[in-house]
C-alpha positions in Angstrom: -33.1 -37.4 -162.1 -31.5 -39.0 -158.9 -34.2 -37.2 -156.8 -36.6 -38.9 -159.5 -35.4 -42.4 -158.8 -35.2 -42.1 -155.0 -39.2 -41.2 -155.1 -39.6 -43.7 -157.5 -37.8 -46.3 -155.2 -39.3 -45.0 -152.1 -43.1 -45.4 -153.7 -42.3 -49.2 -154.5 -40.8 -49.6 -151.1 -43.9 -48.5 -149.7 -46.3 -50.2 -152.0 -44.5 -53.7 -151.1 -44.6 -53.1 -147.5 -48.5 -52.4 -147.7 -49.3 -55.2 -149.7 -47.2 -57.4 -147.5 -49.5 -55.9 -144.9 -52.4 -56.9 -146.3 -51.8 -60.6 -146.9 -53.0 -63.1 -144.8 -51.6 -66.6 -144.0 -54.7 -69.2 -145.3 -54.6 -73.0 -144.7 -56.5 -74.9 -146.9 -57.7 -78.7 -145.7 -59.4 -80.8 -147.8 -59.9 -84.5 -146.6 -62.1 -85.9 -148.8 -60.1 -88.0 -151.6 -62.5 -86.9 -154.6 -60.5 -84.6 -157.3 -64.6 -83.5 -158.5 -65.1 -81.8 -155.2 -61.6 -80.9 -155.3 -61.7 -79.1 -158.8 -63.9 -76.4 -157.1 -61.6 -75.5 -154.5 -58.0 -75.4 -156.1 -59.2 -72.2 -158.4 -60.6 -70.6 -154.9 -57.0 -71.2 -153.4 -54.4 -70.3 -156.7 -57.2 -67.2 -156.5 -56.3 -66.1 -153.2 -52.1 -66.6 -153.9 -52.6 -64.5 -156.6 -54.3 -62.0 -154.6 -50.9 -62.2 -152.8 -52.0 -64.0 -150.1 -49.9 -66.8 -148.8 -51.7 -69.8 -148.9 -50.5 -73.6 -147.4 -53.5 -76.1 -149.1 -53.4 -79.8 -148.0 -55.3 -82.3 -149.9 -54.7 -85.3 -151.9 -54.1 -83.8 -154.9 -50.8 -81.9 -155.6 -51.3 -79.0 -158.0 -49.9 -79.9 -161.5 -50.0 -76.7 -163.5 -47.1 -74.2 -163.1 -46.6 -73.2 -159.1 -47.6 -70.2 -158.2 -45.0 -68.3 -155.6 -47.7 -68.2 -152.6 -48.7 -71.3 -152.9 -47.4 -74.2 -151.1 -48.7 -77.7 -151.2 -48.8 -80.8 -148.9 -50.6 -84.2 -149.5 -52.6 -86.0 -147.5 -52.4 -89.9 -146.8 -54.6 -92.5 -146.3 -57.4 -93.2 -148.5 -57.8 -94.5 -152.3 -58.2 -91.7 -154.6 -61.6 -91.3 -156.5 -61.1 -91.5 -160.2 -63.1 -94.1 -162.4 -64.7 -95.7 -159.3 -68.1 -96.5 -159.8 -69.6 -99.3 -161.7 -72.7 -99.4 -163.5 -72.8 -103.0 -163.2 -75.7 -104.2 -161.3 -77.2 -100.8 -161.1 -80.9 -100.3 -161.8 -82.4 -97.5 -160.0 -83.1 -94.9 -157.2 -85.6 -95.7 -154.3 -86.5 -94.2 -151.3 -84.0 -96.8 -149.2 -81.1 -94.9 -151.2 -81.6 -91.6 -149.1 -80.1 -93.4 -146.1 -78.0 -96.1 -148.0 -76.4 -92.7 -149.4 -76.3 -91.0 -145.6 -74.4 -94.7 -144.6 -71.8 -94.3 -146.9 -71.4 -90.5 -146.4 -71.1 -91.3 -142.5 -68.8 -94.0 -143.0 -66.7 -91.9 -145.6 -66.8 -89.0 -143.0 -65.2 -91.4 -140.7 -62.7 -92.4 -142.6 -61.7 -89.0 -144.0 -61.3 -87.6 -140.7 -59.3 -90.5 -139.5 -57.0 -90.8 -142.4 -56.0 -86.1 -142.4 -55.7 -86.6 -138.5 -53.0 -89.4 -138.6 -51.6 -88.2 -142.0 -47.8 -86.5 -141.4 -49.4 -83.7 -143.2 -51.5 -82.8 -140.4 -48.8 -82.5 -138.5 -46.4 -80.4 -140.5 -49.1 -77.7 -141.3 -49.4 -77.7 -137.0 -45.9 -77.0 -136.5 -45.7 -74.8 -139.4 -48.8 -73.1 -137.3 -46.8 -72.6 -134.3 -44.1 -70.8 -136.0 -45.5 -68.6 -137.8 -49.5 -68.4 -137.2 -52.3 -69.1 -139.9 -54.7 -66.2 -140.2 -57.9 -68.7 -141.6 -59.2 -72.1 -142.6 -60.6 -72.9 -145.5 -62.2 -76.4 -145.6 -64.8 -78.5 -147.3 -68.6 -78.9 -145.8 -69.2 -82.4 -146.3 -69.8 -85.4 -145.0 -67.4 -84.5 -142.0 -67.1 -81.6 -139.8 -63.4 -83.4 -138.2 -61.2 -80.1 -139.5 -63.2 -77.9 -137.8 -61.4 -78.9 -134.5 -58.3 -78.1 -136.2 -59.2 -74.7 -136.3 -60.1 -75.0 -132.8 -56.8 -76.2 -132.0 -55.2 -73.2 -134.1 -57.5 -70.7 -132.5 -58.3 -69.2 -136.2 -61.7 -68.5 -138.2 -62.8 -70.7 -140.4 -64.3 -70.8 -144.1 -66.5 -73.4 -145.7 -66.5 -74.7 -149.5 -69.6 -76.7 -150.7 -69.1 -78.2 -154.1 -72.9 -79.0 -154.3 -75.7 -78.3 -153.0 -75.5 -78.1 -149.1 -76.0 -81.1 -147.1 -79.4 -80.3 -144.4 -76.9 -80.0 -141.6 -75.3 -77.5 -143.2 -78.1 -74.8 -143.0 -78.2 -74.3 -138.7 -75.1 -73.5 -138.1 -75.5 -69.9 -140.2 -78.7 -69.3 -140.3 -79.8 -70.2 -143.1 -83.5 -70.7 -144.0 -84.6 -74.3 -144.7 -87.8 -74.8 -145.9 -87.9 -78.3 -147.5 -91.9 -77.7 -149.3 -89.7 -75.6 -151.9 -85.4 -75.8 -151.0 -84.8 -79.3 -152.1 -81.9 -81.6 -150.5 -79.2 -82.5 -151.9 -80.4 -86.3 -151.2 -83.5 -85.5 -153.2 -84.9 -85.9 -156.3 -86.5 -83.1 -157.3 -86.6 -79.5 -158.2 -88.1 -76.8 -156.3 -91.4 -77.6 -157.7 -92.9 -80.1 -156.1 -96.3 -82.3 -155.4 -97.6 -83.2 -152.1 -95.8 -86.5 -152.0 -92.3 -85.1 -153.2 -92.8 -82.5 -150.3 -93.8 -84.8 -147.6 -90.8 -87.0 -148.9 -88.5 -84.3 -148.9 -88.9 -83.2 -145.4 -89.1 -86.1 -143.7 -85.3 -87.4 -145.2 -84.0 -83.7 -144.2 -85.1 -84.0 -140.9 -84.3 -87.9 -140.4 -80.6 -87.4 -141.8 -80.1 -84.0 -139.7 -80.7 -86.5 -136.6 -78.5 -88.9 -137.8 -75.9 -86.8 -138.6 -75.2 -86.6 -134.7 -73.8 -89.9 -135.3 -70.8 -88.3 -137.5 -70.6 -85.9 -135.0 -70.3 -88.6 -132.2 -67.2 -90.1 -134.5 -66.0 -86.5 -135.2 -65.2 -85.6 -131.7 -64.2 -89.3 -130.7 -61.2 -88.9 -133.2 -60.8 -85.3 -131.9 -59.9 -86.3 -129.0 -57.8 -88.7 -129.5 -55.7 -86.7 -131.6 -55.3 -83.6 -129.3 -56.9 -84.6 -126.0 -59.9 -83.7 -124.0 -60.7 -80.2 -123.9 -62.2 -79.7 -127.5 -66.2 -78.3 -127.9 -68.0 -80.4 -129.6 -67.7 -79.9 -133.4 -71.7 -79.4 -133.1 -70.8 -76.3 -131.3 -67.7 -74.7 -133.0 -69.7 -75.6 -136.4 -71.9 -72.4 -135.1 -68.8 -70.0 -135.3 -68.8 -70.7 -139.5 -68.2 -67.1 -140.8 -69.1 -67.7 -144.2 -70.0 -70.9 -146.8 -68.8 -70.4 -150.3 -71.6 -73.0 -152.2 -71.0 -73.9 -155.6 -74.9 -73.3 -156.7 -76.6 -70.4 -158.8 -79.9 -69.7 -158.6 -80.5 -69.3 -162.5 -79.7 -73.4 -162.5 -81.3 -74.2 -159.2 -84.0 -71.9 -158.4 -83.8 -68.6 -155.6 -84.2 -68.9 -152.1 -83.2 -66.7 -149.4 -79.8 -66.5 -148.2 -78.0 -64.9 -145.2 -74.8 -62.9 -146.3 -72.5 -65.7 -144.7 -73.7 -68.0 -147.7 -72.3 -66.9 -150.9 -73.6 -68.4 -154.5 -70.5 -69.0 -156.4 -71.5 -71.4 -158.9 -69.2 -72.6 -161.9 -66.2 -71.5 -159.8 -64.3 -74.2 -161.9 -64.7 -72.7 -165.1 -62.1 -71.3 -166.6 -61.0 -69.1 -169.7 -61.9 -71.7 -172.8 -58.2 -73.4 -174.0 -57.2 -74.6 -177.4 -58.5 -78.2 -178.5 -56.4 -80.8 -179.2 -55.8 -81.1 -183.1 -57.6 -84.4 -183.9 -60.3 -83.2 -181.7 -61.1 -79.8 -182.9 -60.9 -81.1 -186.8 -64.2 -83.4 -185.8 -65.6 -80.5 -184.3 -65.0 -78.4 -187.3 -65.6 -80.9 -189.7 -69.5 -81.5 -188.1 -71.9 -78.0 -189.3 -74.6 -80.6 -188.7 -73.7 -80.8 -185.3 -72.1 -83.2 -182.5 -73.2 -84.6 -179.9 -71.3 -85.4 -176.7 -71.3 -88.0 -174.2 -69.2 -88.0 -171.3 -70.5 -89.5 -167.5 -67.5 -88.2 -166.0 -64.6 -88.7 -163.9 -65.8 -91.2 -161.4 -68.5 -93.0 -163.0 -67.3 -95.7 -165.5 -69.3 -95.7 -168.5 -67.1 -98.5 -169.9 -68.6 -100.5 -167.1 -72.4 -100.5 -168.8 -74.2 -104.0 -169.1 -74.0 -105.3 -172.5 -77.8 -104.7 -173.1 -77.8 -101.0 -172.4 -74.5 -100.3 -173.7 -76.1 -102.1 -177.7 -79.1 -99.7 -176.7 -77.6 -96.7 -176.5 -75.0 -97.7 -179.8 -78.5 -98.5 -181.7 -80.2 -95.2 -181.3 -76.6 -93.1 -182.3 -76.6 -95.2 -185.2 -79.8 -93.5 -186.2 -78.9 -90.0 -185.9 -77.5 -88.0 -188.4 -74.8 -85.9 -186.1 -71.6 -86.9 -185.3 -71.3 -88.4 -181.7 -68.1 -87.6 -179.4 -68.1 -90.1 -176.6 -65.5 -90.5 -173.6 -65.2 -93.8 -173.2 -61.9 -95.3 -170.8 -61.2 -98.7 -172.3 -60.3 -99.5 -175.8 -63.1 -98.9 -178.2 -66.0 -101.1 -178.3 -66.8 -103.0 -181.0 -69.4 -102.6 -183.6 -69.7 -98.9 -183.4 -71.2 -96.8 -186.2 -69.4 -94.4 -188.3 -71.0 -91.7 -186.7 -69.7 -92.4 -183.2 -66.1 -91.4 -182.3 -64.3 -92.6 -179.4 -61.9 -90.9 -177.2 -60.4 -92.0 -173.8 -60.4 -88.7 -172.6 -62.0 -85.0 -173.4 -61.5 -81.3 -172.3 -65.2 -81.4 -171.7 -65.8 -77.4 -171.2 -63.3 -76.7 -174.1 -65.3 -79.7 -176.0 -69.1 -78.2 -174.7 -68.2 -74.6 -176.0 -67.8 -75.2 -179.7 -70.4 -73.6 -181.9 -71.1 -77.2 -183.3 -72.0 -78.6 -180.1 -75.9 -79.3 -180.2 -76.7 -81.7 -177.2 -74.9 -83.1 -174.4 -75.6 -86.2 -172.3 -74.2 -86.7 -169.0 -74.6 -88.6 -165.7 -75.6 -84.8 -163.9 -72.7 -84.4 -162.0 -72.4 -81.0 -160.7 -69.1 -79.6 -162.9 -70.7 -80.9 -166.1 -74.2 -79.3 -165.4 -72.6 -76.3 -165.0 -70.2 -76.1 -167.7 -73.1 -76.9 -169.9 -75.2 -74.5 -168.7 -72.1 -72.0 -169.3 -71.8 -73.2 -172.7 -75.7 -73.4 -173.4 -75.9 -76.8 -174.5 -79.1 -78.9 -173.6 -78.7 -82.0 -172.1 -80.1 -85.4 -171.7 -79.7 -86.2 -168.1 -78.8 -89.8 -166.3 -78.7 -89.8 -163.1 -77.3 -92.1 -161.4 -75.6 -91.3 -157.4 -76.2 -89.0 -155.5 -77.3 -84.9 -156.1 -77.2 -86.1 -160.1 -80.9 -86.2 -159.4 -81.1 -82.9 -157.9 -79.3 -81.6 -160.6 -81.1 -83.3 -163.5 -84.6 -82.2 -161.8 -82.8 -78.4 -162.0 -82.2 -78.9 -165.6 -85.4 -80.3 -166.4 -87.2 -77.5 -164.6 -85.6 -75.4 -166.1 -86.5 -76.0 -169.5 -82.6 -76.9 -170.7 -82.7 -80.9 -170.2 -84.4 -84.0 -170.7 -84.1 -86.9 -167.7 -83.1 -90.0 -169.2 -83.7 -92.9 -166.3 -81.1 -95.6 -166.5 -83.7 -98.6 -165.6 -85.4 -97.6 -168.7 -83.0 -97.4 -171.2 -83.3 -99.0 -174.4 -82.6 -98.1 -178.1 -86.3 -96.5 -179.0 -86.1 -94.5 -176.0 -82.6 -93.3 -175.7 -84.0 -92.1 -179.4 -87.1 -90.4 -178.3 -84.9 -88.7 -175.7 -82.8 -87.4 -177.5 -85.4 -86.2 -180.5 -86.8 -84.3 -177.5 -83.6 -82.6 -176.4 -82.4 -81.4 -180.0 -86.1 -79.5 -179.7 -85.5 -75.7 -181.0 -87.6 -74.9 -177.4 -84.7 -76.6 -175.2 -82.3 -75.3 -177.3 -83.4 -71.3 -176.7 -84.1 -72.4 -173.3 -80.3 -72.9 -172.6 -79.3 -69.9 -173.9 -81.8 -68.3 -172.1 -80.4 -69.9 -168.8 -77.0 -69.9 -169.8 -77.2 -65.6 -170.6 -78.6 -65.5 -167.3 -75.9 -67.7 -165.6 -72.7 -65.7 -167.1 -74.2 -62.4 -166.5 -72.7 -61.2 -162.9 -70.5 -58.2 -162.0 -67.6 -60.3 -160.8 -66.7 -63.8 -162.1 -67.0 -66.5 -159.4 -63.6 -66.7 -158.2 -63.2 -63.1 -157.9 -66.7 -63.2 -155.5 -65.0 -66.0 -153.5 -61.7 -64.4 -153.2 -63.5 -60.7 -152.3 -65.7 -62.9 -149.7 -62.5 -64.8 -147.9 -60.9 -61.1 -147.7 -63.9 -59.8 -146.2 -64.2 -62.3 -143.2 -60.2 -61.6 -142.8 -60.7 -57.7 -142.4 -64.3 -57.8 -140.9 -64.8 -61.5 -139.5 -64.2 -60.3 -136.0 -67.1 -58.6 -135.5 -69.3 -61.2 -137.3 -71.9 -58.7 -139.2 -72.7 -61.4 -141.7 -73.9 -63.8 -139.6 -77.2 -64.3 -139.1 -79.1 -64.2 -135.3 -80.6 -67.7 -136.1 -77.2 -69.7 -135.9 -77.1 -69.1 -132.2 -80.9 -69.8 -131.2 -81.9 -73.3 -129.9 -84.3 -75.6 -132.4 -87.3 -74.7 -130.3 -86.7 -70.8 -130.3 -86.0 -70.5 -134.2 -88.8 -72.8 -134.8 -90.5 -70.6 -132.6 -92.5 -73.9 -130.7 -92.3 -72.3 -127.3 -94.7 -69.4 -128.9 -96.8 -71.8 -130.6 -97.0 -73.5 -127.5 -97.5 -70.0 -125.7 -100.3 -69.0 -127.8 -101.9 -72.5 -127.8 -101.8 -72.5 -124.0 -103.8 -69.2 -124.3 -106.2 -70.2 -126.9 -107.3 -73.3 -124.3 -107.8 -71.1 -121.8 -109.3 -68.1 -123.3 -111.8 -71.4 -124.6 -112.2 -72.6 -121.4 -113.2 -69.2 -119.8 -115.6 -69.1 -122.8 -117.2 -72.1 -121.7 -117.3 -71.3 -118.0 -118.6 -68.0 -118.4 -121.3 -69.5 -120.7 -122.6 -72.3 -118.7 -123.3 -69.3 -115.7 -125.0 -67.1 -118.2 -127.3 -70.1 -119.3 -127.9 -71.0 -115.9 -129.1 -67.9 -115.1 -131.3 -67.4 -118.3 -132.8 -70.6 -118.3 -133.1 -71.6 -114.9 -136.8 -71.5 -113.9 -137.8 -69.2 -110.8 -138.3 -71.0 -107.4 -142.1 -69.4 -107.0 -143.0 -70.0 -110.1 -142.2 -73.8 -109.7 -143.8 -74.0 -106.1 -147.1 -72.2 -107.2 -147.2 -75.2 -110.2 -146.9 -77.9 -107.7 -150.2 -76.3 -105.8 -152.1 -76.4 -109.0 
């Protein structure tokens, strides 16, 4: 027995010393103050603690559930937190200006986020933390500013990027990624990947105008690099080439294949997570409704207690005529005048709400999270897009057979109607859980991919065999100009010779002998 327990002891010994060998130190930064983009890349993080890694993550948003051992937060200081921020007053609609109004405002929200984590006290604990005991990675957001990627510089570690949309046209260089902008849509755009002539020749010219501009952030990036740790740093053009791997949250079932290098990784819906109790008053309605409910919810940012008067009586006028219940988040005290039919609440477990059996339609503004949880869920939706890639994501929906675009500048009572009529269709509703059967069907859930993927560049990163060739040639070489040119240069000279060698040959055929000319002149 005593022999027993000694072997028993030893193996446990041994198995804690090897999986202490096999965690990794990861710093997590995340700069931008939006808890949306930030829902995506706390269940990444807790992930990789659980995995028994141990894992440092600043950002602005302290975890709230129950700690987890490995993982150790900091918060960042400096900038206004987004949460109910946008206002629908004085809204109308989307125009061409908007792709640059939008790249503005992402280049001046770049430069403030990489002001505000570089003079933060944050920043400065994880660096001494750092130069006790090394990091092994970073993990960061790809954004609207490449700033922490001179961190890692400074740290001398790899580092990992986290999309939680579709990735911005910078993006797509520094890994090789094909871009191809007559089918890969931006995440500025407007459409899906089906597009007309107009939509194409729109398309690229905004992805190629806001890839030059973006040298601007780049410009700001290494300005505030410098000040912060002194001259010396690459430009963060430059160390954005060593990216060993971008975790995107996208899916091709929801927004259409396209070829992908193996340092991009499709982990979309990385925020979903096992489906919670409802809370009491809320499942009862749900119960309560075999005709069906409908929800509304336009998320965490957008205010949909901010619509105008006019649209707001719109939208309450066509609910009124609909025989379903309607579930709407709405963050101010109930408005007046609502119809039975339409229940209010100031708050909602939206995936929890989305997959209940009596769910039949949802609307939403198209952010990213809600798209995908309804996709997950299989519930249609009625699109309004309003910011930003909620176009992108409305256009996937809609091309996709699973949603109905519902523009904002159009809104009145008869057609908030119509589109919904259109939605509750029996062909959108087999349509989403077509889609969503496709979407849930994969061999690992999304958080298990990203962790697997983030352990993979720690044991294998070094010798960078997911990286594609393409990330390290110039524009003109992976464009391949300089053979176009080549072969253009040979074309006018092969024609040229053509032309010389034709004028001889018709001089000689057709130039008249001298005898025979002299013998006419005698005659």
């Amino acid at each position: 027995m005593r022999l027993g327990s000694f072997y028993l002891l030893l193996w446990v010994v041994i198995d804690t010393a090897l999986e202490h060998a096999s965690s990794y130190r990861i710093l997590g930064l995340f700069a931008h103050p939006g808890l949306s983009h930030f829902k995506v890349f706390h269940p990444i993080m807790r992930g990789l603690a659980e995995a028994g890694h141990q894992v440092t993550v600043v950002s602005y948003f302290p975890s709230l559930d129950k700690p987890h051992p490995n993982y150790e937060d900091f918060t960042f200081q400096g900038q206004e937190l987004l949460t109910n921020a946008f206002s629908l007053e004085g809204f109308s609609r989307r125009t061409f200006l908007d792709n640059f109004v939008e790249f503005y405002e992402l280049a001046s929200w770049g430069f403030e986020t990489c002001s505000s984590a570089l003079n933060s006290p944050a920043m400065d604990k994880v660096l001494a933390l750092h130069r006790s005991k090394p990091y092994d990675l970073i993990v960061t957001e790809f954004f609207s500013t490449d700033c922490m990627l001179g961190v890692s510089h400074v740290m001398k570690v790899p580092f990992v990027g986290l999309s939680s949309c579709a990735l911005m046209p910078w993006h797509y260089g520094r890994v090789g990624l094909p871009d191809s902008p007559s089918y890969i849509p931006s995440e500025f755009s407007t459409f899906s990947e089906r597009m007309s002539f107009w939509e194409r020749f729109e398309n690229w010219f905004v992805i190629r105008s806001v890839n030059l501009l973006y040298r601007i952030v780049e410009w700001n990036d290494n300005r505030l690099l410098t000040a912060k740790f002194g001259k010396g740093i690459p430009s963060v053009r430059e160390i954005a080439r060593n990216t060993s791997l971008i975790l995107v949250n996208q899916h091709y079932t929801l927004s259409g294949a396209r070829p992908l290098v193996p340092a991009v990784v499709e982990i979309g819906g990385v925020h979903i997570q096992n489906q919670k109790p409802l809370p009491t008053d809320v499942q009862k309605i749900l119960d309560d409704s075999p005709e069906g409910v409908i929800v509304i919810s336009w998320g965490s940012v957008l205010r949909a207690s901010t619509l105008p008067q006019e649209k707001r009586d719109a939208i309450v006028n066509a609910l009124r005529r609909l025989p379903m219940k309607v579930v709407w988040k709405w963050e101010d005290d109930s408005p007046k005048g609502l119809p039975k039919n339409v229940i209010v609440r100031k708050w909602l477990p939206q995936r929890d709400v989305l997959c209940h059996p009596n769910v039949r339609l949802f609307l939403s503004h198209g952010g990213l999270l809600g798209v995908s949880e309804a996709v997950h869920c299989s519930v249609p939706v009625v699109v309004t897009p309003i910011y930003g890639d909620q176009f992108l994501n409305a256009a996937a929906l809609v091309n996709r057979g699973m949603g109905v675009t519902m523009h904002y500048n159009k809104i009145t009572a008869e057609y908030v109607y119509q589109c919904i009529q259109t939605a509750l269709h029996a062909s959108i509703r087999e349509a989403a859980i077509a889609v969503s059967e496709a979407y849930r069907h994969r061999p690992h859930t999304p958080v298990e991919l990203a962790v697997w993927s983030i352990e993979n560049v720690l044991k294998n990163g070094a010798r960078r065999l997911e990286k594609s060739h393409g990330s390290e040639l110039s524009m003109v070489v992976y464009n391949s100009w300089d053979v176009g040119l080549a072969f253009g240069i040979m074309m006018v000279l092969s024609l040229a010779a053509v032309v010389a060698i034709s004028r001889k040959l018709s001089n000689v055929l057709f130039k008249k002998p001298k005898h025979a000319s002299s013998k006419s002149k005698k005659l």
